[in-house]
C-alpha positions as CSV (number, residue, x, y, z in Angstrom):
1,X,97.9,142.0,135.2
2,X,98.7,141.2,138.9
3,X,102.1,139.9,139.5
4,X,104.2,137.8,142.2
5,X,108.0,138.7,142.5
6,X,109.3,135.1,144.3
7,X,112.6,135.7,146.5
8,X,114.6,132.9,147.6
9,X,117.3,133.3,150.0
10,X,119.6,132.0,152.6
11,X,119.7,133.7,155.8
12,X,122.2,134.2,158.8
13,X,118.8,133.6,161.4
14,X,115.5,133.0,161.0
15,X,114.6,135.2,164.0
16,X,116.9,137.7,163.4
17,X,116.0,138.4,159.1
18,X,112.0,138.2,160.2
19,X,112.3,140.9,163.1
20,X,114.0,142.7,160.3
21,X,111.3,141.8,157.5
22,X,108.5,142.5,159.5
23,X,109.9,146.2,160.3
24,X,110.5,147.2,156.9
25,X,106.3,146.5,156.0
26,X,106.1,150.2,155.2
27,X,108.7,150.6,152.8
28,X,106.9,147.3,151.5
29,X,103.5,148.9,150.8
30,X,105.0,152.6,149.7
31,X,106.8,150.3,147.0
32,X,103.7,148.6,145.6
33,X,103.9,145.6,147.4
34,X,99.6,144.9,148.2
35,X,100.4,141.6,150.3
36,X,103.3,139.1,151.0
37,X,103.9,135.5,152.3
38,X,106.3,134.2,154.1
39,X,107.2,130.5,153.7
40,X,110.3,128.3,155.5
41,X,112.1,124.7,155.2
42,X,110.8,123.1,158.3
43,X,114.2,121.0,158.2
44,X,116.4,124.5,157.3
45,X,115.0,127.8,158.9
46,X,117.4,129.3,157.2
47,X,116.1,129.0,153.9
48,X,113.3,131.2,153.1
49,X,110.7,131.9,150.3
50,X,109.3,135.4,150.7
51,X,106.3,136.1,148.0
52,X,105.0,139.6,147.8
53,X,102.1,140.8,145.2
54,X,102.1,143.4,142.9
55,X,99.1,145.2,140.4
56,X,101.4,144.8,137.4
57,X,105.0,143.1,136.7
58,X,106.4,146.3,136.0
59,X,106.3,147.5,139.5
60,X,107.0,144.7,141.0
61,X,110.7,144.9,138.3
62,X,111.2,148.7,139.9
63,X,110.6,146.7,143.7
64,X,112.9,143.9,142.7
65,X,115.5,147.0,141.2
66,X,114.9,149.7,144.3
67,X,118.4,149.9,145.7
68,X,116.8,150.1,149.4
69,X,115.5,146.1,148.6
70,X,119.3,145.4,148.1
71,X,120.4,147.2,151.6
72,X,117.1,145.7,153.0
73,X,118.1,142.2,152.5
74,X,121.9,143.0,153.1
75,X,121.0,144.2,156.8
76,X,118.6,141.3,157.3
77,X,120.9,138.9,156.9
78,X,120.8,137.4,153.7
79,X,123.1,135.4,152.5
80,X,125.1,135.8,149.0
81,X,122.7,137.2,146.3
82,X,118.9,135.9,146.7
83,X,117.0,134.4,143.5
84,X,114.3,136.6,142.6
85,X,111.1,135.7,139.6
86,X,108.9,137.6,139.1
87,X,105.8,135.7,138.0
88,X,102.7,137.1,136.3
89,X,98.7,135.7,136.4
90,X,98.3,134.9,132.8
């Protein structure tokens, strides 16, 4: 069943955490991820909602696990640990 891992998190800079996110697309797609959103707080830019779909929930668990997300999101410029759901069309 397709699946949508949700991350929430608190960046340093808007600008700087998307010229970051939109670099790392291939590491995306060779880790299962088939598309992904991007949404903001127009009142905080900081704040952002990234979605990314997956063919099943298990890979998007071994995504949400892959030690390269962590360092990813660390060099980005997240803030403090991100929530992260994964959801699943039922």
């Amino acid at each position: 069943m397709p699946a949508v891992l949700i991350i929430k998190a608190n960046v340093t800079s808007y600008d700087h955490w998307r010229t970051a996110y939109d670099a790392s697309v291939s590491f995306r797609r060779e880790n299962g991820v088939s598309r992904d959103e991007v949404y903001c707080s127009p009142e905080d830019m900081t704040s952002v909602l990234v979605l990314e779909f997956f063919e099943t929930a298990e890979a998007a668990q071994s995504f949400a696990s892959n030690p390269g997300l962590a360092e990813a999101m660390r060099s980005s410029g997240v803030i403090g640990a991100p929530l992260i759901t994964i959801a699943q069309t039922v």
